[in-house]
C-alpha positions, 0 to 999 in steps of 0.5 A, spaced: 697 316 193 692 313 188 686 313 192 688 322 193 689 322 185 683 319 184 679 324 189 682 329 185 680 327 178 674 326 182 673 333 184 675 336 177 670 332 174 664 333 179 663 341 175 663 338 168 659 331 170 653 337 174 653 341 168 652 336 163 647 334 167 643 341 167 644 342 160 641 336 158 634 337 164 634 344 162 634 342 153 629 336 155 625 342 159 625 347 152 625 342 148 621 342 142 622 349 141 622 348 133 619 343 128 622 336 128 623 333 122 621 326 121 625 323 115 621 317 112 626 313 108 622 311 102 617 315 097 610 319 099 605 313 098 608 307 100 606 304 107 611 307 112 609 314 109 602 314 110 603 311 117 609 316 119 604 322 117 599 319 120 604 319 126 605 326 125 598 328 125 597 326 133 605 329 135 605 336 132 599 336 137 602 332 143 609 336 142 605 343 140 610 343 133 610 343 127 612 336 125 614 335 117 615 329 114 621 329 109 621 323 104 628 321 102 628 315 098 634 310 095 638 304 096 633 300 100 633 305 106 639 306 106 640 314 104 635 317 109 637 312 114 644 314 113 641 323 113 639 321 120 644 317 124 649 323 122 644 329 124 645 332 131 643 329 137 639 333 139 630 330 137 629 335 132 631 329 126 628 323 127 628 317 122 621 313 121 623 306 119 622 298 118 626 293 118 630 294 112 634 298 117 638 292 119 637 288 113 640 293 108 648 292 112 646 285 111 646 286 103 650 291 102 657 293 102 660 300 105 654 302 108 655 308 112 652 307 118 651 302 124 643 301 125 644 298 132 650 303 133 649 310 131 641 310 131 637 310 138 631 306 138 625 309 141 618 307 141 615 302 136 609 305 133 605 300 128 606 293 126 603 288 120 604 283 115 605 284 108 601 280 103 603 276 096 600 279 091 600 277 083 599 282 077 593 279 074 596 281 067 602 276 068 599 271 073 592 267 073 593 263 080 588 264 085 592 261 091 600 260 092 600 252 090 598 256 082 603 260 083 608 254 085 605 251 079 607 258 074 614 258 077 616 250 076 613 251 069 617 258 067 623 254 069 627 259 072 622 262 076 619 268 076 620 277 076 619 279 083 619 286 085 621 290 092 621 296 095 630 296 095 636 291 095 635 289 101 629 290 104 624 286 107 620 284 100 627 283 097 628 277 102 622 274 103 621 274 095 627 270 095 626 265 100 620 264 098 622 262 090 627 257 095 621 254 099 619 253 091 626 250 089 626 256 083 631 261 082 627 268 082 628 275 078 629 279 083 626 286 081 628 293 086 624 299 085 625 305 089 620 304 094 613 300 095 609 305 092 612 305 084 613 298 086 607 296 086 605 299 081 610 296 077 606 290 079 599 292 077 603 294 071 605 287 069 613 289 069 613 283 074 610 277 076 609 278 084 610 282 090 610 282 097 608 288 100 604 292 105 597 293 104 596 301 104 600 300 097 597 294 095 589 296 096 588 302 090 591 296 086 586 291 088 581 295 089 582 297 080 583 288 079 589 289 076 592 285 082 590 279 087 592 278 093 594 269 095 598 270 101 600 273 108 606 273 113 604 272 120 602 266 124 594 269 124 590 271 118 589 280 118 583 281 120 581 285 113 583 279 109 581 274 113 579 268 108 586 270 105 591 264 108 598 266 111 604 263 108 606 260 115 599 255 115 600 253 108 607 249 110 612 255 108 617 256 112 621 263 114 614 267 114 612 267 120 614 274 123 610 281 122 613 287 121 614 293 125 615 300 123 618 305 130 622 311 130 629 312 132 634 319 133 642 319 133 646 316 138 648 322 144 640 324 144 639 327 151 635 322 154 630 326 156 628 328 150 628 320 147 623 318 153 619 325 151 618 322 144 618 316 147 612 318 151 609 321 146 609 316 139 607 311 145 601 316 147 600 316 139 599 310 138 594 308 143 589 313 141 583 310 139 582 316 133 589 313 131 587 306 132 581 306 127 585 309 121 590 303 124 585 298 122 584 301 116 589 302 112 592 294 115 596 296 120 596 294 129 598 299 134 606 298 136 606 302 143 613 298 145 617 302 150 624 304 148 628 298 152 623 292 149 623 296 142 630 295 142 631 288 144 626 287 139 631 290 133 637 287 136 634 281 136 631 282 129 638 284 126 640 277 128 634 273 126 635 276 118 642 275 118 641 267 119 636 268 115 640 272 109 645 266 110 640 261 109 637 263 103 645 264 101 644 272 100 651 276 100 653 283 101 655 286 094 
């Protein structure tokens, strides 16, 4: 009777199964029949900006649309994020991102979006440090013990700025000011763009961020760079020491920065775009403006790209706990 019953559920769902099957072929075979939007979370200017445009430059060629890049900045990466993991699945909306993907759930209350649940990691395209930086206007310290010896002085630590609550500066802003045994003023701006202007401006005394954002900065003297993540020293400021070498604990990744489409995307339309960002960045062309702007070539495919973040949600959590950080 069972085995009978089983059958013939079998057999009425065989159509269904079959016919969703030839319709995600047949969409991944049309597929892309029109432009893909590449929202990027932050504003125009900033790190992940300059690297999802350069991104697209090379895609609208491999996929031969036009690809658009749709900047939708605000409560640390959350409100563009949250555009993406409720568009339809279908590839034409994808989400550049970093890793204040999962870290803004870990600092913000009600967040309306599971990053791990309800958006697709599809391939890593960059990876890179961030470098602290002090604002030359508030700060004469030329290595990061000065700095140590300006926040002991201040006796409450010191104004420190970030691209969002919950970001990736945020958190290493704050354990940093915790490896120093001070408390910090921690400062959010809308994106790593005004923050560091910010920075040069003198609104706050230090920064960690990315080196596209930084660089007009320095170039100028209004900023001077102390310090980087990682566990090597960037091949473009090779005399500037990371923070892991100098005895500071908690700073020894370096970030990524890959793009994710909705739960329920075809699948053959994830590895289509998997293919092709992974393609992007291997391009030599690609590479070299990579190099320049500080940045390394990512390129993992969608099973390591994944574990990566899963594994990064998880690390920035025991993270958040040690620095004492709750969700407001």
């Amino acid at each position: 009777m069972a085995r009978t019953l089983a059958r013939a559920l079998l057999h009425t769902m065989l159509p269904f199964i079959a016919c969703s099957a030839f319709l995600s072929a047949a969409f991944a075979d049309t597929y892309p029949s029109r432009p893909v939007r590449i929202v990027v979370p932050y504003p125009a200017g900033g790190g992940s900006d300059a690297m999802s445009r350069l991104a697209a430059e090379h895609l609208q060629v491999s996929l031969k649309q036009p690809i658009v890049v749709d900047n939708k900045p605000g409560a640390g990466s959350v409100i563009g994020s949250d555009f993406v993991a409720k568009s339809a699945p279908d590839g034409y909306t994808v989400l550049f991102n970093i890793p204040s993907l999962v870290q803004a759930p870990l600092l913000q209350k009600g967040v309306p979006f599971d990053p791990v649940r309800d958006l697709v990691p599809v391939t890593s395209f960059v990876s890179a440090p961030v470098w602290l930086a002090v604002s030359v206007s508030r700060s004469k310290a030329t290595n990061v013990e000065g700095l140590r010896a300006e926040a002991q002085a201040s006796g409450r630590g010191l104004e420190y700025g970030s691209w969002g609550n919950g970001t990736t500066n945020h958190l290493f802003g704050a354990l940093l000011m915790k490896r120093m045994n001070m408390q910090g003023v921690h400062v959010p701006y809308k994106g790593s763009a005004p923050g560091t202007l910010a920075l040069a401006s003198g609104e706050i005394v230090f920064m960690l961020a990315d080196y596209v954002s930084l660089r007009p900065h320095v170039e100028t003297g209004r900023v001077r760079i102390l310090a980087s993540t990682g566990t090597r020293r960037h091949p473009l400021t090779p005399a500037v020491p990371t923070l892991s070498e100098l005895g500071y604990a908690g700073f020894e990744s370096v970030g990524w920065g890959g793009f994710f489409v909705p739960r329920g995307t075809p699948p053959p339309v994830v590895a289509q775009l998997e293919q092709a960002v992974a393609t992007a960045a291997r391009d030599p062309a690609v590479m070299v403006k990579m190099a320049g702007l500080g940045y390394e070539p990512g390129g993992k495919l969608q099973p390591e790209f994944a574990s990566e973040v899963r594994q990064d949600a998880e690390r920035w959590r025991r993270t958040f706990e040690e620095v004492g950080f709750q969700a407001e």
